[in-house]
C-alpha positions in Angstrom: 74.5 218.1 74.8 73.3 215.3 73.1 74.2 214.7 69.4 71.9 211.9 67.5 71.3 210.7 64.0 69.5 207.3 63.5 66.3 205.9 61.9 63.5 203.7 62.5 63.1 202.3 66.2 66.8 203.2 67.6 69.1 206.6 67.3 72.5 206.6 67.7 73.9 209.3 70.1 76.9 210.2 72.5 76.8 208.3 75.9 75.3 210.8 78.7 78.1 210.9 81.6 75.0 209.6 83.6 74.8 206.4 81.6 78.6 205.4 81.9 78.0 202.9 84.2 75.0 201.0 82.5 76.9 201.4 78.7 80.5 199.9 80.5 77.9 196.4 81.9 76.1 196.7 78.8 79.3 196.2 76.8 81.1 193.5 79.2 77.9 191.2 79.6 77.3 191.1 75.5 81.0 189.7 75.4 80.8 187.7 78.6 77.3 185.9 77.5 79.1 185.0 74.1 82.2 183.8 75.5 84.2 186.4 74.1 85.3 188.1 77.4 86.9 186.8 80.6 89.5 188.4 83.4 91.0 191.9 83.5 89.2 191.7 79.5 86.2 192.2 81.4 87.0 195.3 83.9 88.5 197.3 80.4 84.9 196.8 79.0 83.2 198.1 82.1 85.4 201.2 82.3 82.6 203.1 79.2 84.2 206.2 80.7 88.3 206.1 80.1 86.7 205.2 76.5 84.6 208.6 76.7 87.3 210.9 77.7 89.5 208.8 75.1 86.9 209.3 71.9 83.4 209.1 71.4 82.2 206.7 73.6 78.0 205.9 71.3 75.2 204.2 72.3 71.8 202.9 70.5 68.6 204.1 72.2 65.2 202.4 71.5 63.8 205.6 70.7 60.0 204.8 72.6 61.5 204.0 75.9 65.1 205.4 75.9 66.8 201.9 76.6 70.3 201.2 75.7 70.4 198.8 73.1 73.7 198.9 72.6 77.4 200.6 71.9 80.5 201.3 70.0 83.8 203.5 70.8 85.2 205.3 68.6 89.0 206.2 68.5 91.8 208.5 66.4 95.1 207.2 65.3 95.6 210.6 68.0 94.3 208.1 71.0 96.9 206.7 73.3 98.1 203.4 72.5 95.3 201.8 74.8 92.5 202.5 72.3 94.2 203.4 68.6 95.4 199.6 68.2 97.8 201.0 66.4 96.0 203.4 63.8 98.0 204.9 60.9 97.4 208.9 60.5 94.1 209.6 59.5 92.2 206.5 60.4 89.8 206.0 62.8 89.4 203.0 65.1 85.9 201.0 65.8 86.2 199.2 69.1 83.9 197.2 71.4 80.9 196.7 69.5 78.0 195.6 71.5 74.3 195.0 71.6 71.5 193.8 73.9 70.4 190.4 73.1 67.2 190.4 72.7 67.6 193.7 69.9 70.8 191.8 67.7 69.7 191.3 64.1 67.6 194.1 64.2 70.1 196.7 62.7 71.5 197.9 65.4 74.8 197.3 65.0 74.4 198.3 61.7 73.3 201.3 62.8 76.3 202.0 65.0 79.2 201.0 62.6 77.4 203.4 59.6 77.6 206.0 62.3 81.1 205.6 63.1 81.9 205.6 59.2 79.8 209.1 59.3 81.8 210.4 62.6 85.1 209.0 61.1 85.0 212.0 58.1 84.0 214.2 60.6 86.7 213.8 62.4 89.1 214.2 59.9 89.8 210.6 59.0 90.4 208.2 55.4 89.6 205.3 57.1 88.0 203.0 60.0 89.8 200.3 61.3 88.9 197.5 63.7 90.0 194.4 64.9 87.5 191.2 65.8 88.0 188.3 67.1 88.1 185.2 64.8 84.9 183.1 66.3 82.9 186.8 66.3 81.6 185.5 63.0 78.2 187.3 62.9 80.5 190.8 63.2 82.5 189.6 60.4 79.3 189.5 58.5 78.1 192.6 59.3 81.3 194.3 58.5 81.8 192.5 54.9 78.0 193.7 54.2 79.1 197.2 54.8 82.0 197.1 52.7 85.3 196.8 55.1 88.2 194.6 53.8 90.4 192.0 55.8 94.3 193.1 56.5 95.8 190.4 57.6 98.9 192.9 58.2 97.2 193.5 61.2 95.8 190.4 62.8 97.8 190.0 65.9 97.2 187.6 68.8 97.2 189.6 72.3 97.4 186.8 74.6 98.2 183.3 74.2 94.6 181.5 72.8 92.9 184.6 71.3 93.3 185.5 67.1 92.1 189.1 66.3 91.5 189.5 62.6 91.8 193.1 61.4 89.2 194.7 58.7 89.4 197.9 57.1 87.3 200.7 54.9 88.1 204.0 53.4 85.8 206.5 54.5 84.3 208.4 51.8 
């Protein structure tokens, strides 16, 4: 079954188990081609379906052709350790935000992170956490446009050469 909400060219739906495999490359080349992936980084971003059976593994579809645009995971403080990064109860967790080149600055992402607010009170949560990495500044954009806070309580560095700043927003 296929669950979508969205407006103008894209929707936002749940990944098809067919489309795993497309959504994981999707994911690790938009990191890859910005430098914000390399190593075992990479094969976690491929693997779109541990994040499926995890959460709610979403993707952007153009809606005239049905292309992939792009994605977003989305976790409970319930997830195992791998995904929650260490959510409180009732918050939700926004990870591995990616689009397609050639449709960033379009709203896509946009698209994706109001959906994850939306899914985050239906799933029973106060709040949507994430964590970025410091030189993803056109995220950090999006994300202060759309109302999340930093928490520096949370940065935390997972390996040795890589910041990862922490936002936050109650859900309403």
């Amino acid at each position: 079954m296929v669950d979508f909400v969205g407006s103008g060219d894209a929707e936002i739906g749940l990944a098809r188990p067919d489309e795993f495999e497309k959504v994981g490359q999707l994911t690790a080349d938009a990191y890859v081609v910005d430098g914000f992936a390399s190593g075992g980084y990479v094969d976690e971003l491929r693997d779109a379906s541990a994040r499926a059976e995890a959460g709610l593994l979403l993707v952007a579809r153009e809606r005239a052709s049905g292309d992939l645009l792009g994605t977003a995971s989305l976790f409970t403080w319930r997830a195992s350790a791998r995904w929650s990064e260490g959510a409180h109860s009732g918050e939700a967790v926004l990870r591995m935000l990616a689009v397609v080149p050639r449709a960033r600055r379009h709203g896509v992402g946009r698209l994706l992170v109001l959906d994850c607010l939306s899914r985050s009170v239906n799933l029973g949560c106060r709040r949507l956490v994430l964590v970025s990495a410091t030189a993803m500044t056109a995220a950090h954009a999006l994300y202060e446009q759309l109302g999340f806070t930093r928490d520096p309580s949370r940065d935390r560095s997972p390996q040795a050469g890589v910041m990862l700043v922490a936002y936050q927003r109650d859900v309403p």
